[in-house]
C-alpha positions as CSV (number, residue, x, y, z in Angstrom):
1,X,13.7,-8.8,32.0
2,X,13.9,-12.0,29.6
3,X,16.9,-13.6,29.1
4,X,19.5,-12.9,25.8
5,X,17.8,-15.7,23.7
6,X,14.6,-13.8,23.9
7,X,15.9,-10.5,23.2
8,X,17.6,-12.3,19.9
9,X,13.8,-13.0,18.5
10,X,12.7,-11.1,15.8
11,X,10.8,-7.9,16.5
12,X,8.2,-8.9,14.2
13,X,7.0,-12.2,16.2
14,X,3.2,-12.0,16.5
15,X,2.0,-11.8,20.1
16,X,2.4,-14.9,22.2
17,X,-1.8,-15.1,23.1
18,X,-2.2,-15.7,19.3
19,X,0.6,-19.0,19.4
20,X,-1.4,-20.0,22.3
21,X,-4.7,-19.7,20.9
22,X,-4.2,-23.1,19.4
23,X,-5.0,-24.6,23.0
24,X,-8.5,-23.4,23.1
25,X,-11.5,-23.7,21.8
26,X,-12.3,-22.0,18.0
27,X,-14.4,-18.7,17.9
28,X,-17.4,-18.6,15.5
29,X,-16.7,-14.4,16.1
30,X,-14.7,-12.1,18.2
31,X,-16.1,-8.7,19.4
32,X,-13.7,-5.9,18.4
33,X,-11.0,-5.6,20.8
34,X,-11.5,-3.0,23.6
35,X,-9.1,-4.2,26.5
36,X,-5.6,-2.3,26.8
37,X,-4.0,-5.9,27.9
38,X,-5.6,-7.2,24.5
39,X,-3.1,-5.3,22.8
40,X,0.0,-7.1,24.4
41,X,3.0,-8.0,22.0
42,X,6.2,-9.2,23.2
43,X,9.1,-8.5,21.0
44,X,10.3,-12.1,21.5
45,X,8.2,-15.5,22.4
46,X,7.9,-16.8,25.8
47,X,10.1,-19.6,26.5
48,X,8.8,-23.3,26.9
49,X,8.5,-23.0,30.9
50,X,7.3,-20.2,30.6
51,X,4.3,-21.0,28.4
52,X,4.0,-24.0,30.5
53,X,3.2,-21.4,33.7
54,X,0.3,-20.0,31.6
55,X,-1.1,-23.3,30.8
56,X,-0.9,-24.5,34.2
57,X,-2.5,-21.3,35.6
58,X,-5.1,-21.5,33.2
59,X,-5.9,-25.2,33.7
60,X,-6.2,-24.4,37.8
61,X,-9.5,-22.1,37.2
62,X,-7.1,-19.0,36.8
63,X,-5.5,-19.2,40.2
64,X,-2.7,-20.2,41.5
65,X,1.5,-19.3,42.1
66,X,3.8,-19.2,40.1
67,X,7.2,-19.9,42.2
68,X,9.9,-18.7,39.4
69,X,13.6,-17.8,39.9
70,X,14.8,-13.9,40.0
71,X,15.6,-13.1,35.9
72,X,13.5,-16.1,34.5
73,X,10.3,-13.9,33.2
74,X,8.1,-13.7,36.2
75,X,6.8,-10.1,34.9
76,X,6.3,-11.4,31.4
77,X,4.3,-14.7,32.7
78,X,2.2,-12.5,34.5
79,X,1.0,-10.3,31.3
80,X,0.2,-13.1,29.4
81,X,-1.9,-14.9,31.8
82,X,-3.9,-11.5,32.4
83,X,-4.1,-11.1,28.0
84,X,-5.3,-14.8,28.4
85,X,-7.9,-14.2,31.1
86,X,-9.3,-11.1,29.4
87,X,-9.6,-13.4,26.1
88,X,-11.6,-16.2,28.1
89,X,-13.7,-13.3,29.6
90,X,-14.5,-11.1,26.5
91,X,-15.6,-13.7,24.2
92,X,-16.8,-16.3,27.3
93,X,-15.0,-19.3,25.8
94,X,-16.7,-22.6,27.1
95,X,-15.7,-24.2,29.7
96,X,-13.6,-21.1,31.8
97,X,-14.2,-20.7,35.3
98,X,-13.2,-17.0,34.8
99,X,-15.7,-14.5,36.3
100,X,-19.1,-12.9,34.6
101,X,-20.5,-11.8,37.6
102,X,-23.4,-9.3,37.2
103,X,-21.5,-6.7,38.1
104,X,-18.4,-6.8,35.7
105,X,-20.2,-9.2,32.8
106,X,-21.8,-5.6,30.7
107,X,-18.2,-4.0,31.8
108,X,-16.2,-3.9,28.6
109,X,-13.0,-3.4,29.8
110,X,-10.9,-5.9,32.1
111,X,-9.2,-3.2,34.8
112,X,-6.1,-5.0,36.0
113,X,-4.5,-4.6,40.0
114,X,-0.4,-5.6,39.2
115,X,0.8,-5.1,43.1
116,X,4.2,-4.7,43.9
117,X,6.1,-4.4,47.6
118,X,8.4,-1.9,46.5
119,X,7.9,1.8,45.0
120,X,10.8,0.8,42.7
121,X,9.2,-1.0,40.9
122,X,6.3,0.7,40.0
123,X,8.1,2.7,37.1
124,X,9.8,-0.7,35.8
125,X,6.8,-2.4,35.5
126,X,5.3,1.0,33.4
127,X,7.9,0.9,31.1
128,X,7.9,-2.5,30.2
129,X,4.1,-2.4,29.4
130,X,4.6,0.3,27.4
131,X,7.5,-1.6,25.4
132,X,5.5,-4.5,25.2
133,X,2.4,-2.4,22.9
134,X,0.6,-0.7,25.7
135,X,-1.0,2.7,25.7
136,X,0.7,5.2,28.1
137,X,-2.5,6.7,28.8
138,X,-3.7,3.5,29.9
139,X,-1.4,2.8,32.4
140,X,-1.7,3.9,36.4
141,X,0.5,3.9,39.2
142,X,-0.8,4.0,42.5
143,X,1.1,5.2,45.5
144,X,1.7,7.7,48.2
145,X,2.8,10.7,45.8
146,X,0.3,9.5,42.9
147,X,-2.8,7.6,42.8
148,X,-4.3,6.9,39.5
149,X,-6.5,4.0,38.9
150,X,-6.7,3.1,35.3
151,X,-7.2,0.5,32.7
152,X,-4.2,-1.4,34.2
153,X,-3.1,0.1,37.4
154,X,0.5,-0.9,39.6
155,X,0.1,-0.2,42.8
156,X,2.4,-1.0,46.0
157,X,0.2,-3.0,49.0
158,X,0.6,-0.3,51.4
159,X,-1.3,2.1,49.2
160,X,-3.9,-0.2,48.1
161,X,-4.9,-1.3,51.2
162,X,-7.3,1.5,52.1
163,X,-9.0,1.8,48.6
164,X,-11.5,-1.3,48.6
165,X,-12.8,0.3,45.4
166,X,-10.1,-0.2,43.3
167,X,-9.1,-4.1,45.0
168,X,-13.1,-5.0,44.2
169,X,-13.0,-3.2,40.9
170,X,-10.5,-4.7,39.6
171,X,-10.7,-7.7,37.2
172,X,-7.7,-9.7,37.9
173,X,-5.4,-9.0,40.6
174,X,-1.8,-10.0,40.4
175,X,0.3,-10.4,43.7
176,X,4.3,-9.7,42.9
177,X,6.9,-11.2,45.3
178,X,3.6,-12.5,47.6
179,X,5.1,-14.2,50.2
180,X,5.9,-10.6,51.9
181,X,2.3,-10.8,52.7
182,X,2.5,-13.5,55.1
183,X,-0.1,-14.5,58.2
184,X,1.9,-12.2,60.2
185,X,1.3,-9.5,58.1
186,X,-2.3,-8.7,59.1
187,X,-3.3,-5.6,57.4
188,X,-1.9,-6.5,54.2
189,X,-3.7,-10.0,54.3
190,X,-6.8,-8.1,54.3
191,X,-6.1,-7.9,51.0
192,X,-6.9,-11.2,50.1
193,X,-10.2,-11.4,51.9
194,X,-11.2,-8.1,49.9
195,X,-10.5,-9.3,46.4
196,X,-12.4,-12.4,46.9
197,X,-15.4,-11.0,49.0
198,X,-17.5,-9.9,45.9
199,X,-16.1,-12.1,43.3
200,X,-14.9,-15.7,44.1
201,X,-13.5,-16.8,40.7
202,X,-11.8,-13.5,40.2
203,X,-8.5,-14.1,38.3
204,X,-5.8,-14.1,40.5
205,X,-2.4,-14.7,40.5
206,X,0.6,-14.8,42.8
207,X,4.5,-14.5,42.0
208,X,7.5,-15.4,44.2
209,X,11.2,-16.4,43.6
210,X,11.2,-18.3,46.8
211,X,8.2,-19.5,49.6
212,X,8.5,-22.0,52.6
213,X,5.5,-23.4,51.7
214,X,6.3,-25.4,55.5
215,X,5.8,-22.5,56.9
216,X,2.8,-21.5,58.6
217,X,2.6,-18.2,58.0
218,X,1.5,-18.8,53.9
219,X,-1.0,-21.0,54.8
220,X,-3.4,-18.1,53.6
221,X,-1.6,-18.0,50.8
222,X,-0.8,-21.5,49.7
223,X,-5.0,-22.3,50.2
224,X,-6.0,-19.2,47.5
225,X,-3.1,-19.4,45.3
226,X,-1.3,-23.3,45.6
227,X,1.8,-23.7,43.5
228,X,1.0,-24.5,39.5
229,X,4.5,-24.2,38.2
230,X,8.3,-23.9,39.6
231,X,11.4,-22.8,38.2
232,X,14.3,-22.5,40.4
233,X,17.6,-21.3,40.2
234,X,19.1,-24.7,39.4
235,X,16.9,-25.3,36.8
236,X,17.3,-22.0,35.0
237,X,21.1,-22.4,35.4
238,X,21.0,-25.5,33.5
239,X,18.9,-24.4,30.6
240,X,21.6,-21.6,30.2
241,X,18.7,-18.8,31.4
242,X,20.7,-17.7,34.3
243,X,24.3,-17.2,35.0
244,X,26.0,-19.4,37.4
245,X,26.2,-17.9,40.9
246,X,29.7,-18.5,42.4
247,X,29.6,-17.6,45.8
248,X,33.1,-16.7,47.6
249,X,32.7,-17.2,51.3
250,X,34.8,-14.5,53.2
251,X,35.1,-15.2,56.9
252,X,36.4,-12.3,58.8
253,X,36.5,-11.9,63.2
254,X,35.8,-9.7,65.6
255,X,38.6,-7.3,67.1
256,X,39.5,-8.4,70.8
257,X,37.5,-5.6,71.9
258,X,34.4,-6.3,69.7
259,X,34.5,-9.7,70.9
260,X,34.2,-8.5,74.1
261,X,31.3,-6.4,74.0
262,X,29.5,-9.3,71.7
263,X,30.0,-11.7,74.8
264,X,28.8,-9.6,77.3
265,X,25.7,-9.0,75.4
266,X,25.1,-12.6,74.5
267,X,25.5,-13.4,78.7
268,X,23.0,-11.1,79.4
269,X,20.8,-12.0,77.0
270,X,21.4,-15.9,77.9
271,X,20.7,-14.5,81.6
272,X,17.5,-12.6,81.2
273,X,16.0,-15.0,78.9
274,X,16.4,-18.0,81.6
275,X,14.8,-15.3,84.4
276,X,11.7,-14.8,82.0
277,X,11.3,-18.2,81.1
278,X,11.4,-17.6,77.4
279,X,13.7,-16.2,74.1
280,X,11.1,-15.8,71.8
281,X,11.1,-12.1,70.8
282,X,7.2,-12.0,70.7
283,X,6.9,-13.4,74.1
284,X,9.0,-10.7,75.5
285,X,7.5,-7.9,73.9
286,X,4.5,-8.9,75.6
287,X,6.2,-8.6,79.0
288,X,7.6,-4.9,78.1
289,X,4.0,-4.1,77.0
290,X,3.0,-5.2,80.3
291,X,5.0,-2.5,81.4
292,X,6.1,-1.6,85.1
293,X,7.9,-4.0,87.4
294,X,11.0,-5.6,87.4
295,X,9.7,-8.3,84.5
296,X,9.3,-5.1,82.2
297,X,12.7,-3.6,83.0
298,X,14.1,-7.1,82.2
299,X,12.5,-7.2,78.7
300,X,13.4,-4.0,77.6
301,X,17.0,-4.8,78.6
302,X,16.6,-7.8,76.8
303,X,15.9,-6.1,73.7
304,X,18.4,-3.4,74.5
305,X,21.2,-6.3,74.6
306,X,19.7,-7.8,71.1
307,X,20.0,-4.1,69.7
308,X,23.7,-3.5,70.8
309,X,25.0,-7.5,69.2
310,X,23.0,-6.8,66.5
311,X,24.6,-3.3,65.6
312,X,27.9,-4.7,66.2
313,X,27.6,-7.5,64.4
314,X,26.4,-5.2,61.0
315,X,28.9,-2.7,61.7
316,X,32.1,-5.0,62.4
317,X,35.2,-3.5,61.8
318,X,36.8,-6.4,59.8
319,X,33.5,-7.2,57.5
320,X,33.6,-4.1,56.3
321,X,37.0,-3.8,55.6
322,X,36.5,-7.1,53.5
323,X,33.8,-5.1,51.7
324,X,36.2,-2.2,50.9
325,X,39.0,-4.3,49.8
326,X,37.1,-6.3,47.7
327,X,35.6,-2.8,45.9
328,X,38.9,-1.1,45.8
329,X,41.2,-4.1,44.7
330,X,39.3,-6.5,42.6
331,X,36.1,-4.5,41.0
332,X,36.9,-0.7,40.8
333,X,35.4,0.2,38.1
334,X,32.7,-2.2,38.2
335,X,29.0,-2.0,39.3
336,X,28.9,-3.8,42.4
337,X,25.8,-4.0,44.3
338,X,26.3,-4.2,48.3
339,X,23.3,-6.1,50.5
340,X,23.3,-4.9,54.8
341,X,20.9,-5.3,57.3
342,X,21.3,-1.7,59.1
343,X,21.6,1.9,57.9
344,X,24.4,2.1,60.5
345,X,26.6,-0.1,58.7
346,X,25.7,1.2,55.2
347,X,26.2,4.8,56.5
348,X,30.2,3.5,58.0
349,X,30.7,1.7,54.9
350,X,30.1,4.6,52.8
351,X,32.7,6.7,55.2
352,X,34.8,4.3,55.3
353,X,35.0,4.3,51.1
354,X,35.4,7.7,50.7
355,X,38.2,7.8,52.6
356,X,39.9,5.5,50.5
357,X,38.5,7.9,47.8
358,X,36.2,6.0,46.6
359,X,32.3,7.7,45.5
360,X,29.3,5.0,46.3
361,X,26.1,6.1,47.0
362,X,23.0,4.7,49.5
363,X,19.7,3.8,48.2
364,X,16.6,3.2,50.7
365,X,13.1,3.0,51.2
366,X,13.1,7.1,52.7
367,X,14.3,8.3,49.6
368,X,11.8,9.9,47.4
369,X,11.3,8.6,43.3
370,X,13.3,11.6,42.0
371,X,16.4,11.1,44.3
372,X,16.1,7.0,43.6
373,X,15.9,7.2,39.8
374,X,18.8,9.9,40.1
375,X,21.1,7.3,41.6
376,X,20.1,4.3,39.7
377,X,21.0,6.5,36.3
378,X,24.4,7.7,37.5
379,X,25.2,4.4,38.6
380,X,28.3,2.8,36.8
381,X,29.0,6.3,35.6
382,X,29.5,8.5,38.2
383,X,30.0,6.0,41.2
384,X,30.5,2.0,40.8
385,X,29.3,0.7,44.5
386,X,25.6,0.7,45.2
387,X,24.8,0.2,49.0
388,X,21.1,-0.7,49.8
389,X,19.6,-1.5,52.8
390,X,16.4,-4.1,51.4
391,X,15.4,-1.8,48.8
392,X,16.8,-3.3,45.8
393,X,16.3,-6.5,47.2
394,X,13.2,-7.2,45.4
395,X,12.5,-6.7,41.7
396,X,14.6,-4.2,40.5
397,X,16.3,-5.4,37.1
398,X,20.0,-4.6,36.2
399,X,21.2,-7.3,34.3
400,X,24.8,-6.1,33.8
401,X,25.4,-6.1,37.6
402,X,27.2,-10.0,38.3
403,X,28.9,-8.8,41.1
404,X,27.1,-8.9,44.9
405,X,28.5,-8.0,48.6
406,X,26.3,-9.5,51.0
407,X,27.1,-8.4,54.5
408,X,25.4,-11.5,55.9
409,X,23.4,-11.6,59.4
410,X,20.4,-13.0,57.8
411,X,17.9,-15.9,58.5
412,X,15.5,-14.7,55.8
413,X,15.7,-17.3,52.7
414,X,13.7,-14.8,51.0
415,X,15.6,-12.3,51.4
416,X,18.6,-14.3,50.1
417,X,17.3,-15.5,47.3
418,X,16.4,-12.4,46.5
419,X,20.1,-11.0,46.7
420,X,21.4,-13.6,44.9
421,X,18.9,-12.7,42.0
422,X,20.1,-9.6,41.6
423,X,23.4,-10.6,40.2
424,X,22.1,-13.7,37.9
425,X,20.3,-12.3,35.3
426,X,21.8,-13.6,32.2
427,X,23.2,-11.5,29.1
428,X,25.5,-12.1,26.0
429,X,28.4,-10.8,28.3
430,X,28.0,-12.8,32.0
431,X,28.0,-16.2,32.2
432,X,28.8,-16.3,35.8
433,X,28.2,-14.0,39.0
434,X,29.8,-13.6,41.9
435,X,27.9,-13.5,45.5
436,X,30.9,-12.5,48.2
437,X,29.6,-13.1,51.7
438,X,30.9,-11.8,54.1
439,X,30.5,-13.4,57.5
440,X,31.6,-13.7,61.1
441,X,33.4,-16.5,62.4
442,X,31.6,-18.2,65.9
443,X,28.4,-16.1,65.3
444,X,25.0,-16.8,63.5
445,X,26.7,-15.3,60.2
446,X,27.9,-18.8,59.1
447,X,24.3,-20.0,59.2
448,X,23.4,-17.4,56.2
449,X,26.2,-18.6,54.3
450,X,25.2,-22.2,54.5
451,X,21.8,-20.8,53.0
452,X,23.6,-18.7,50.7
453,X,25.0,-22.0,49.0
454,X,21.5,-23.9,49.7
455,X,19.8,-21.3,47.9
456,X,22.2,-21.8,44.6
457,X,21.7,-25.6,45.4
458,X,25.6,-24.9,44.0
459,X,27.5,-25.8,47.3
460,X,31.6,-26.6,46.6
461,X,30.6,-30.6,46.6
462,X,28.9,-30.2,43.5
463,X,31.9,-27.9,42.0
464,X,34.9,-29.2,40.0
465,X,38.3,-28.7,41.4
466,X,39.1,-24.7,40.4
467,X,35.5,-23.8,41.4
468,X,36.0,-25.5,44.6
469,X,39.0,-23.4,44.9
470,X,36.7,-20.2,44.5
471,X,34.5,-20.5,46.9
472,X,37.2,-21.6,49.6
473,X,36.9,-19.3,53.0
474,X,39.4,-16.8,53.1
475,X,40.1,-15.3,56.5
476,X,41.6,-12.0,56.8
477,X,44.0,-12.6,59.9
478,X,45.3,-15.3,57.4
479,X,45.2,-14.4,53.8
480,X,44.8,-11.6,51.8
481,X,42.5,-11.2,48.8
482,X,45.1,-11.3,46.3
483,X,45.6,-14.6,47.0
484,X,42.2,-15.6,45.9
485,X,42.8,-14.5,42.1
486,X,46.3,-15.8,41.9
């Protein structure tokens, strides 16, 4: 969703591909227009960086990444460069490196693949087309309760992945939030070496909020799509785009008998993993597989151990008394959106709230569209605290929400920035938004929050003296949370 600024333009702005127009080459004649993208109009105009992304995906042969913050305009980026790259195709403007293969060149229309991770956001990317000019009856979703290909069809990658039809078919593909579709991932890299298989200059076009572009694991990736334009959360900050993340470190402990249980399953996983010679996860699910032997009975009890810290560290007595204290006392009657690792700890959270009286509701990837959009549309009515478990991680656009609970346990920088976005999306109303995270002393919790703050590049060093106050720790064997709003 575009920022307040944008949504203060006039509703009467001619589409962005005609201000851009101006940057190519002059048409002797145009052949009537025929493409559902052709009839784009946004109801504002992109901003400078953002018109800057087009350019510079343009320029790189109509490929590349564009690495933007959450709330910045990814979505909106994406639309024009496919109205640009069906301009460059219909009337073959001298010069582009966009496709006329044989098989697509007598094809007059330009079928667009948008792919999204998450079933979500299949429905939000439908309705913004259709607010942004498109036909209804041009648009298809593609999924496990519907498939319809059409014109411009948004499909999630699981879905897509067995239809080689509709990846070849298509035009321009566009890849949302594509560093989930990592090296590791192998079925859903397929889908890079189906898209380019028939057509090698197909448009394509990858989004992402964050990417280690370090890592091995994007090399795939980084070689088709390199970066062409970035916009992080700093920047967008400072241009007034995004509201400022505060994040309010909470550090809570473990009861005496929680720390107990958490040391004996660290010793035994310290001991096992010096008897097998190794820690790494992969290597020891290659013993289990092994299976038989006492090497076997080791590794699954290694990964038994992990499963038992791991649960207790999600489901910790005092982190989620943080959480409901912080619900019930300071944001009551707020929309608050509440991050976890497990569905355990979602599940006792949830308890734990209504026994305090207090309605909140769980969202996840088992629920089915219907139940979802039920939720989402009582939410802030009926019930104030949203709990997810990764499914509204990614994509999913409430810019009124500038409150976040992040139950920490996380190494994921994705992931993170992904919370973070969720509560930063700017409006006339919220300058700032607050990330609480809530984390563990003397376990791997305090790592996440040092991302937490790396990934706002807003650490208490760069804060004046009451912000620094903000974000101090606050422990609950110490303090209460009064304290921190006095």
């Amino acid at each position: 969703m575009q920022d307040s600024e944008q949504n203060k333009a006039s509703l009467s702005s001619s589409s962005t591909g005609s201000s851009l127009a101006s940057s190519s080459p002059s048409l002797s004649s145009s052949p009537p227009i025929i493409s559902a993208i052709s009839l784009l109009k946004f109801p504002f105009k992109l901003t400078n960086d953002q018109t800057e992304a087009v350019d510079a995906w343009i320029t790189n042969a109509y490929r590349g990444l564009i690495i933007y913050s959450t709330g910045t305009g990814k979505t909106e980026i994406a639309f024009e460069c496919a109205k640009r790259a069906f301009e460059a195709l219909a009337y073959k403007k001298e010069g582009t490196n966009v496709s006329t293969n044989s098989n697509t060149s007598n094809d007059t229309s330009f079928n667009i693949l948008f792919l999204v991770p998450r079933i979500v956001l299949l429905q939000q990317n439908v309705e913004r087309l259709i607010r942004y000019g498109i036909p209804q009856e041009k648009i298809g979703v593609y999924f496990g309760e519907r498939k319809e290909a059409r014109e411009i069809t948004i499909g999630t990658y699981h879905s897509v992945i067995n239809n080689v039809g509709l990846l070849t078919n298509s035009k321009m593909v566009i890849f949302d939030e594509v560093h989930l579709v990592s090296d590791t991932t192998t079925a859903l890299r397929k889908v890079f070496d189906i898209v380019t298989a028939v057509d090698p200059k197909k448009p394509l076009l990858g989004l992402t909020a964050t990417i280690d572009e370090q890592d091995p694991r994007y090399n795939t990736i980084l070689s088709l799509l390199p970066p062409v334009k970035r916009y992080m959360i700093r920047d967008a900050v400072k241009d007034k785009r995004l509201a400022r993340p505060i994040v309010i470190p909470i550090k809570v402990d473990l009861t005496e008998n929680e720390q107990k249980i958490y040391h004996q399953c660290s010793a035994k996983i310290r001991n096992i993993s010096g008897y097998l010679n190794t820690s790494d996860p992969k290597s020891i699910s290659a013993l289990l597989r092994r299976g038989g032997g006492r090497t076997a009975g080791l590794a699954k009890a290694w990964f038994a151990n992990v499963k038992e810290r791991k649960n207790l560290i999600n489901c910790a007595k005092n982190k989620l008394l943080a959480a409901e204290n912080i619900i019930a006392t300071k944001h009551p009657s707020e929309r608050i959106m509440v991050f976890s690792e497990t569905i355990e700890s979602i599940q006792k959270l949830k308890e734990n709230l209504a026994c305090r009286g207090i309605e909140s509701m769980v969202i996840q990837s088992k629920l089915n569209t219907k139940d979802r959009q039920k939720i989402l549309s009582t939410w802030g009515k009926d019930f104030f605290p949203l709990l997810s478990v990764h499914t509204l991680e990614i994509g999913y656009d409430v810019p009124e929400v500038r409150v976040g609970i992040i139950l920490a346990t996380t190494s994921n920088m994705n992931q993170i920035v992904q919370r973070i976005g969720r509560t930063v999306r700017k409006t006339e109303a919220k300058d700032t938004a607050l990330i609480y995270t809530i984390y563990l002393s003397e376990t791997h919790d305090a790592s996440t929050l040092k991302m937490i703050r790396q990934a706002t590049d807003m650490g208490v060093g760069n804060m004046d003296k009451k912000k620094s106050r903000e974000s101090r720790s606050l422990s609950l064997k110490n303090s209460n949370l009064d304290e921190y709003f006095t």
